[in-house]
C-alpha positions as CSV (number, residue, x, y, z in Angstrom):
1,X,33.5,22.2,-10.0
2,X,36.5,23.7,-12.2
3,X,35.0,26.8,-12.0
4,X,34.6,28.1,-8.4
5,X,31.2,30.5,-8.7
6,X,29.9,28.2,-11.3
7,X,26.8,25.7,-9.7
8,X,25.6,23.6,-12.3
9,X,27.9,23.4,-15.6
10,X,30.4,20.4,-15.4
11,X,33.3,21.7,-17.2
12,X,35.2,18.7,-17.4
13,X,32.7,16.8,-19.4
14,X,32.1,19.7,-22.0
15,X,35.5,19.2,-23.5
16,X,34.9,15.7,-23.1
17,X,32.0,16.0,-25.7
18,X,32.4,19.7,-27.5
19,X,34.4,17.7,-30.6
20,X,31.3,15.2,-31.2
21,X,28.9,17.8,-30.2
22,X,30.1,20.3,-33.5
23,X,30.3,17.3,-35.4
24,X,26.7,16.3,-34.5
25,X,28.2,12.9,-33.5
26,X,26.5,13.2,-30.1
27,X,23.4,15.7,-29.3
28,X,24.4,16.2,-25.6
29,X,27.0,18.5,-24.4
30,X,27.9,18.4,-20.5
31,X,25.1,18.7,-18.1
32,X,23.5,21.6,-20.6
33,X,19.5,21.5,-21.2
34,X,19.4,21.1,-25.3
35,X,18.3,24.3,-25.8
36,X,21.5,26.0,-24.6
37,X,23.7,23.9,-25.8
38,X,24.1,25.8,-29.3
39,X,25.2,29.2,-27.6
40,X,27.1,27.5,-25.1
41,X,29.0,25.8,-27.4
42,X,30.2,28.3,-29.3
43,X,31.5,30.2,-26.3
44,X,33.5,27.3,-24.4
45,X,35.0,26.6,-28.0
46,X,36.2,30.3,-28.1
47,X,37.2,30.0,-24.1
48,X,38.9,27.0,-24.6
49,X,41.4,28.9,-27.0
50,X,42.0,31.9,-25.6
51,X,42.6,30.3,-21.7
52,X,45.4,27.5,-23.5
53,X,47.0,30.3,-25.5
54,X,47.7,28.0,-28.0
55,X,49.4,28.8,-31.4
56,X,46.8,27.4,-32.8
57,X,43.3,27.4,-32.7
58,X,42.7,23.8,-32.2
59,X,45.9,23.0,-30.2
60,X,43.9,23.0,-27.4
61,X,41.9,20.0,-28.4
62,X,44.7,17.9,-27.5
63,X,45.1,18.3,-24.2
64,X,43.0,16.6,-21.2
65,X,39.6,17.9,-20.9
66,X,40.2,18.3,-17.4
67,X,43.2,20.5,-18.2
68,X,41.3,22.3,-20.9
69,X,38.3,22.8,-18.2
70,X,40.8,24.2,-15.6
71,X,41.8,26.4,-17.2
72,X,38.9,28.2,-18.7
73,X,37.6,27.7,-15.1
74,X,40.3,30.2,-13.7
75,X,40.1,32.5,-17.1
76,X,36.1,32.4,-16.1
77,X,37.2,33.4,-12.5
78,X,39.2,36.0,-13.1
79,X,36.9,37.7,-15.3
80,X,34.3,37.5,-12.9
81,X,36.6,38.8,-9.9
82,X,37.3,42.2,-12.2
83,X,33.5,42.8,-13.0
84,X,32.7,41.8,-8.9
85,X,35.6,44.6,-8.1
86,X,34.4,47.3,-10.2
87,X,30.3,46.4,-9.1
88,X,32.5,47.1,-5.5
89,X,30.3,43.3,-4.4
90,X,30.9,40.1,-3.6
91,X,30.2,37.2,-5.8
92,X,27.6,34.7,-5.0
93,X,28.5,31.8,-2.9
94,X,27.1,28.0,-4.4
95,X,24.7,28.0,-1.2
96,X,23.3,31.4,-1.9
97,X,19.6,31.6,-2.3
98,X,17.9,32.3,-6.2
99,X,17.3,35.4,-5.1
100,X,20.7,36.3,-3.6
101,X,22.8,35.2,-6.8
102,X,20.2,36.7,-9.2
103,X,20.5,40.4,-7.0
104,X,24.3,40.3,-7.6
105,X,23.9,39.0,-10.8
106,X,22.0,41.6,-12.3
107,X,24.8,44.1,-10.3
108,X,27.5,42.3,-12.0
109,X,25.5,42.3,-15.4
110,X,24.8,46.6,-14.9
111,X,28.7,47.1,-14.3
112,X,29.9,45.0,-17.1
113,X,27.3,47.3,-19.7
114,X,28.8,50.5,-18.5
115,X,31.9,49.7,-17.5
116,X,35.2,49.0,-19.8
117,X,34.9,45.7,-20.1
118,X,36.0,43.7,-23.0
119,X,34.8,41.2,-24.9
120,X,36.6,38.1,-23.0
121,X,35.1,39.5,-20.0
122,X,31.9,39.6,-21.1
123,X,31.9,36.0,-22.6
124,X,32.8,35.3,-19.1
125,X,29.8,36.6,-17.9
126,X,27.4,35.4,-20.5
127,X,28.3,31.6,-19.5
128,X,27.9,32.3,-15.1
129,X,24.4,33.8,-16.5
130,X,24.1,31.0,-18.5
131,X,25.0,28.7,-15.7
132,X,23.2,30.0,-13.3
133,X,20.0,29.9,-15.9
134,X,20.4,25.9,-16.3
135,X,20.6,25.4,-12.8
136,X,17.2,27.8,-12.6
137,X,15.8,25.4,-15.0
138,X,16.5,22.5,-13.4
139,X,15.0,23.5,-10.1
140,X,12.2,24.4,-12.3
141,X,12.1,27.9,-11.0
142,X,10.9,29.3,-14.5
143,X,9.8,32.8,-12.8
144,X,13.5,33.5,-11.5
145,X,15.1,31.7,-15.1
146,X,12.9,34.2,-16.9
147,X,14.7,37.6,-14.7
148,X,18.0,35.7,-15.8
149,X,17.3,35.1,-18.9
150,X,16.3,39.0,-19.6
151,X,20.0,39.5,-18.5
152,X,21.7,37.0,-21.0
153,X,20.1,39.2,-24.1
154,X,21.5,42.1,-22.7
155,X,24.8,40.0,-22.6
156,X,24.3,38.5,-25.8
157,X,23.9,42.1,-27.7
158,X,26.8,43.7,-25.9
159,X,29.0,40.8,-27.4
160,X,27.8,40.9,-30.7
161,X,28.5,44.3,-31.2
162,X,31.9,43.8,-29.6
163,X,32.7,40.6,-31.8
164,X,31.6,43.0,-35.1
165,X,33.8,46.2,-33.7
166,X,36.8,43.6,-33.5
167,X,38.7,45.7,-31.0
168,X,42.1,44.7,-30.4
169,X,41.7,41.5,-30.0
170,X,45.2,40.2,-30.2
171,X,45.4,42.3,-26.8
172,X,42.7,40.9,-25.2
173,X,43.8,37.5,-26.0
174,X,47.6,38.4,-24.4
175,X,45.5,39.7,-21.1
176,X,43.6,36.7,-20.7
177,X,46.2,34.2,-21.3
178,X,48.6,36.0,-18.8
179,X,45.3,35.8,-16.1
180,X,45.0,32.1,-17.0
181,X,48.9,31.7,-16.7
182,X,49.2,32.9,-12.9
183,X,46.2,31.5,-11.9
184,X,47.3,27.7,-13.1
185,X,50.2,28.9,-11.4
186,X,48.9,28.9,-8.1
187,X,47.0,26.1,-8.5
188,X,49.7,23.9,-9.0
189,X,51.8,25.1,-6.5
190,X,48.5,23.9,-4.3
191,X,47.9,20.7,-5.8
192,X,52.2,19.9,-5.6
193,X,52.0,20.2,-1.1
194,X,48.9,18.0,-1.3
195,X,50.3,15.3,-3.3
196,X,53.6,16.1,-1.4
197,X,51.9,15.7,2.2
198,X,49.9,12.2,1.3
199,X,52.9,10.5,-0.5
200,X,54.5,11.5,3.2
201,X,51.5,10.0,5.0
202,X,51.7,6.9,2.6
203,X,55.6,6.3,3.3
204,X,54.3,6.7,7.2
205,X,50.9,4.6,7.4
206,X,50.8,2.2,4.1
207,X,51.2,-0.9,6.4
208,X,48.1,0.6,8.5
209,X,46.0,-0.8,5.5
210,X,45.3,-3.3,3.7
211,X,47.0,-2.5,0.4
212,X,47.4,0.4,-1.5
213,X,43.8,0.4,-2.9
214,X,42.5,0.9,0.6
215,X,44.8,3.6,1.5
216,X,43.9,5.5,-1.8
217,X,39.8,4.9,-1.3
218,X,39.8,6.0,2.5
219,X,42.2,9.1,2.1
220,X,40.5,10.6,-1.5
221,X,37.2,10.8,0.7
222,X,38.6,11.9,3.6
223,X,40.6,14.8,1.4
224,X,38.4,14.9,-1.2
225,X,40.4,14.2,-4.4
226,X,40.1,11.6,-6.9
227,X,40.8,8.1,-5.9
228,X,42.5,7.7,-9.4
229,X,44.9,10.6,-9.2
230,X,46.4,9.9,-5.4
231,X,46.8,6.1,-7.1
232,X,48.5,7.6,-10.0
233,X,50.9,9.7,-7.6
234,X,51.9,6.8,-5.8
235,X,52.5,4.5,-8.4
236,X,54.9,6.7,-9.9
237,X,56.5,7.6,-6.6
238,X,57.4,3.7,-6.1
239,X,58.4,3.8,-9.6
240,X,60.8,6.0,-9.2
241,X,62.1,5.0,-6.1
242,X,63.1,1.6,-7.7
């Protein structure tokens, strides 16, 4: 998951398909029961801007899904971790029970009404309720989606009166990108020792399999990264050690 509290959205393949969705070139979008899709849309959209910080609005729509994904994921984090620190709680883990996540959830949701909260933050909010709402529904527990649901109007009317009041939005849009900035930050300073450590391993082991292919299928599962990428990385380490 790009999005580390989220437990049922795939990220990645909404900004695969959020271009054909809009156009009406494709019905699905991600993972999303149909009737979500609409709202949902409309918020990754405005997500997907503000987490790239792009000049333009549609900049953003060049880049990798995956990049685009990652990135709201962290903005989406962030968010989260500044409601969870005012609510003085801990957010849910992927494991924890319905009733666990929907007890903090509704915390969260309380904080972020009274609180000063703006509207970035709250469009964070509105897509963890939503997430949490589609994995509800496909678990077909319609009693606990219903006591989420009840939460995401709540959401839903706190941002449109935001969205109408316009307030300082250019500032808002400067605060998130800077969140989504230092978080990518620290994520690639992650990701660059891991692919560091296994092109080491390679140089050390690669004649302990049976090609390259091997080494790559055997080490992504044991680490638990994409075959692909550790490929990639060690194609263009030979490359450039020619």
């Amino acid at each position: 998951m790009l999005c580390e509290y989220f437990r049922y959205i795939d990220l990645e393949k909404v900004y695969e398909q959020l271009d054909s969705f809009n156009s009406l070139e494709n019905s699905k979008l991600s993972n999303i029961q149909e009737q979500f899709t609409d709202t949902l849309s409309f918020c990754f959209e405005e997500l997907g801007y503000i987490a790239l910080g792009q000049a333009d609005e549609n900049d953003w729509r060049n880049l990798p899904p995956i990049e685009v994904g990652a990135e709201v994921g962290d903005i989406i984090e962030a968010n989260l971790e500044q409601i969870a620190i005012a609510a003085e709680i801990t957010l849910p883990s992927r494991r924890a029970s319905a009733t666990t996540a929907i007890e903090k959830l509704t915390t969260l949701s309380i904080h972020a009404s009274f609180g000063e909260f703006d509207y970035w933050q709250k469009t964070s909010l509105l897509v963890y309720q939503y997430d949490l709402l589609c994995w509800l529904y496909s678990k077909d527990k319609i009693k606990e989606a219903f006591e989420v649901y009840e939460l995401i109007l709540k959401t839903y009317g706190e941002l449109a009166a935001s969205y109408a009041l316009n307030r300082s939005f250019e500032q808002q849009s400067e605060v998130a990108s800077n969140i989504a900035r230092e978080r990518a930050q620290k994520r690639h300073a992650s990701t660059n020792k891991v692919k560091t450590e296994l092109l080491s391993e390679w140089d050390k082991t690669s004649g302990e399999y049976k090609s390259r292919a091997d080494f790559c299928r055997i080490v992504a599962r044991r680490d638990g990264i994409k075959e692909r990428t550790l490929q990639e990385w060690i194609q263009s380490y030979e490359r450039d050690r020619r």
